[in-house]
C-alpha positions in Angstrom: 110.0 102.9 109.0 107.1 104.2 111.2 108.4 107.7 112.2 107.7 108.6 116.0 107.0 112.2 116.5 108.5 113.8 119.3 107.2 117.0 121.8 108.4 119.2 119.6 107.3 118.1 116.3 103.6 117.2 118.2 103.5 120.9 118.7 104.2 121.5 115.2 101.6 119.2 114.0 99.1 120.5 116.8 99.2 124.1 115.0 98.8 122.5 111.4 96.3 120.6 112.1 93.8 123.0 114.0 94.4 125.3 111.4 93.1 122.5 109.0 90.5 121.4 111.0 89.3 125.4 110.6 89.6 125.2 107.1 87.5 122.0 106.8 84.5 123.5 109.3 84.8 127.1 106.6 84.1 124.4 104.1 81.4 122.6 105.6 79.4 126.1 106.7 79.6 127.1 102.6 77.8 123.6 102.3 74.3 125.1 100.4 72.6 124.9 97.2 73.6 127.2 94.9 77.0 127.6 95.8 79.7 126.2 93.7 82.8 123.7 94.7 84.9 125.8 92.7 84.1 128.6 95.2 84.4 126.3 98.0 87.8 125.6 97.3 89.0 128.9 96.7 87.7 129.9 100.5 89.5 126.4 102.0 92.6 128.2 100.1 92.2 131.4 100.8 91.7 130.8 104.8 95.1 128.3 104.7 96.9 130.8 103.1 95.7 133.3 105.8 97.0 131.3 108.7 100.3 131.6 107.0 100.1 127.7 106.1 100.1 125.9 102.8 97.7 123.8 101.2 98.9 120.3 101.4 96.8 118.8 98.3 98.0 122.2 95.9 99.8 120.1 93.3 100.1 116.9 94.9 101.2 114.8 92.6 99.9 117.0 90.2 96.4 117.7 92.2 95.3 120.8 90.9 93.0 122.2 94.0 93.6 123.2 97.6 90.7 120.8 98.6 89.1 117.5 97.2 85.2 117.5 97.6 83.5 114.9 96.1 79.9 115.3 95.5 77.1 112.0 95.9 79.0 109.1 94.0 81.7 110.6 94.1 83.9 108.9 97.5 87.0 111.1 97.3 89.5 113.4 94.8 86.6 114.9 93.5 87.8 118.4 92.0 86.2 121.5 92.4 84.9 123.4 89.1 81.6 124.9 88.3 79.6 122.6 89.4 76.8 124.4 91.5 74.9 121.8 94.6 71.9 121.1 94.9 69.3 120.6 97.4 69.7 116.8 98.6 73.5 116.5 97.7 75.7 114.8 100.3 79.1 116.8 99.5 82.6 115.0 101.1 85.5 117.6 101.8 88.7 116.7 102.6 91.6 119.4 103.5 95.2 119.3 104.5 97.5 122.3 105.7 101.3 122.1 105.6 102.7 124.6 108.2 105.7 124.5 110.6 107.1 121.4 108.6 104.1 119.0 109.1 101.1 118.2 107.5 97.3 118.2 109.0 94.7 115.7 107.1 91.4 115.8 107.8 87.4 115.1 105.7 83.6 115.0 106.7 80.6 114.6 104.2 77.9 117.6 104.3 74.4 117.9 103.4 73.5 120.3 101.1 70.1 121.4 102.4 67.1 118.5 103.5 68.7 114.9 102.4 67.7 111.5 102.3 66.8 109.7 105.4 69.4 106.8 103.8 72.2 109.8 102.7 71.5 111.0 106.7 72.7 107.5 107.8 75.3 107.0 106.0 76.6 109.9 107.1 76.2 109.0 110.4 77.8 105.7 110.3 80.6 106.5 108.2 81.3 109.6 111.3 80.7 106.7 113.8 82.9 104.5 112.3 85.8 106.6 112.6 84.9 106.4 116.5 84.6 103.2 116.8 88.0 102.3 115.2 89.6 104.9 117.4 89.1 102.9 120.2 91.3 101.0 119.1 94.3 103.5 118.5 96.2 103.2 121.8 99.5 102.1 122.2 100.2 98.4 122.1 97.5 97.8 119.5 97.8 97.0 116.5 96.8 99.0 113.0 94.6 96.3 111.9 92.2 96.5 115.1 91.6 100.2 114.0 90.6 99.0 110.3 89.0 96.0 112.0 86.5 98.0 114.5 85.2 100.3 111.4 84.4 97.7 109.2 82.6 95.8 111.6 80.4 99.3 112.3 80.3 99.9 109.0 78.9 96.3 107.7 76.6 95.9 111.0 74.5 99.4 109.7 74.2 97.8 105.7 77.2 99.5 104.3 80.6 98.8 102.8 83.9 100.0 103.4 85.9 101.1 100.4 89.1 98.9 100.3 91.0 100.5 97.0 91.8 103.5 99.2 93.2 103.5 103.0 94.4 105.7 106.0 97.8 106.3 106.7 100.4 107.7 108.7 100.7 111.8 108.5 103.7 114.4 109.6 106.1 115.6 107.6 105.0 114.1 104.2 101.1 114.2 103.4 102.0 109.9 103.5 103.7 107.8 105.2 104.4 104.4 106.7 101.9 102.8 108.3 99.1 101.8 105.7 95.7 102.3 107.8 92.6 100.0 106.3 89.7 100.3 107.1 88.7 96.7 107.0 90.5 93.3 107.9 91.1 90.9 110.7 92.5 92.2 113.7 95.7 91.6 115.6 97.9 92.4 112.3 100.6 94.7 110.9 102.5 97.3 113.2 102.1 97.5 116.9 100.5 100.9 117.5 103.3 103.4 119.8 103.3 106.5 121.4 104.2 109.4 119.3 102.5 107.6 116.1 100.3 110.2 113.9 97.6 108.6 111.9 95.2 109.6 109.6 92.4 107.8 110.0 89.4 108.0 107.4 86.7 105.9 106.9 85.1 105.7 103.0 81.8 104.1 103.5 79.8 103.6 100.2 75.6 102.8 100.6 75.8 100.3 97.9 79.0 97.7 97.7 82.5 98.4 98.0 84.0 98.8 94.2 84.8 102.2 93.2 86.6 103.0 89.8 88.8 106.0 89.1 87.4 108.3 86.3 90.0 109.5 83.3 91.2 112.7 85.1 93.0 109.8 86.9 91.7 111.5 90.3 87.9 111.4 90.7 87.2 108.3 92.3 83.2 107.1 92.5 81.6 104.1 93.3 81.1 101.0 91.2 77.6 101.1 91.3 76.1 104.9 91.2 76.0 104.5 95.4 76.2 107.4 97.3 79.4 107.5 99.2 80.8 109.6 102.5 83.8 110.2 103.8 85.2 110.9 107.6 88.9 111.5 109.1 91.0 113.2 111.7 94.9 113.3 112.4 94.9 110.8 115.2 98.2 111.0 117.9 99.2 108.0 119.8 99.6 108.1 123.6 100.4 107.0 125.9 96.6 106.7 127.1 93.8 107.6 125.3 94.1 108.6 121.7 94.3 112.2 120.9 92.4 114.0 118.0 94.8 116.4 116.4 92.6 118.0 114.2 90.4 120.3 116.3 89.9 123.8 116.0 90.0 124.9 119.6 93.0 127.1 120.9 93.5 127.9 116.8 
């Protein structure tokens, strides 16, 4: 069952969500070589904690960090340690923040100083993607023209869409119902309504689409050694255009 948020809950999630759209821009400004994703996290943590939220990944099934970043190769769940960037790195962070009984979700891909010309597309598309499949989240719609819209994007500009992992619906658990691909043929699975809140995310890898989960059973990198980036937003379904929960304006 798809749940349908109502004005109240909406509100709810409006306040969770800009507060983890705030944590994920803190993240991205730390974005700089030298700087460690160990230290990274602890500020995405730190700032959550300060808005009088939670950290929604914090021992998610055993996750042991506030944030994932995932570094180059790495697509997503990377966790943060020692590791210190470097100039060139393309550094995916992805952040939720549990407050008022609902759950923000929300990732972009950094660069860590002067990148590749190909790392500085595939940034861009991956980002791009996410709009282009938004056009498509409107009531009456269905999920699969979102998923639909990105790959098409995606596989126009040279890239691949990651298939292992998906979108999904957000609120008051991190998941739920419906699944959100980011690839397929349109005109499939549930018919998009008001009130819906999705989190869209995009995983767009330079090389082909295969990723394999290393034996920490989180870290998940690509197949090949490609360099992988990452982009999503809490998406609410209206009634009219689609509505970008997380924002930090008004936090």
């Amino acid at each position: 069952m798809i749940p349908i948020k109502n004005e109240r809950e909406i509100s709810m999630m409006r306040r969770a969500c800009k507060i983890t759209a705030a944590a994920r821009a803190l993240a991205g400004d730390m974005v700089r070589p030298g700087v460690t994703t160990k230290e990274i996290d602890k500020a995405v943590h730190d700032f959550i904690v300060s808005q009088g939220a939670t950290p929604s990944f914090l021992n998610y099934s055993g996750y042991p960090a506030s944030a994932c970043i995932s570094v180059n190769q790495t697509v997503i769940h990377g966790i943060p340690d020692n590791r210190v960037l470097q100039e060139g790195d393309i550094v995916s962070i992805d952040v939720g923040a549990y407050w008022g009984g609902f759950h923000g979700d929300c990732a972009a891909t950094f660069a860590c100083g002067e990148i590749s010309p190909e790392a500085k597309k595939l940034i861009d598309v991956t980002k791009q993607s996410f709009f282009e499949g938004i056009k498509f989240a409107r009531q009456g719609c269905r999920v699969s023209d979102i998923g639909s819209a990105v790959q098409a994007y995606v596989e126009s500009n040279g890239f691949s869409v990651v298939r292992d992992f998906i979108g999904h619906g957000v609120g008051a658990n991190l998941h739920e119902s419906p699944e959100v691909p980011n690839y397929g043929r349109p005109g499939r699975g549930p018919r998009l309504i008001k009130g819906m809140t999705l989190a869209i995310e995009p995983m767009v890898n330079a090389g082909s689409h295969g990723v394999r989960v290393l034996s920490d059973g989180w870290t998940t990198v690509t197949a090949d050694g490609s360099l992988s980036a990452h982009y999503e937003n809490t998406v609410l379904i209206t009634d009219g255009e689609p509505e970008i929960l997380t924002v930090t304006e008004g936090l």
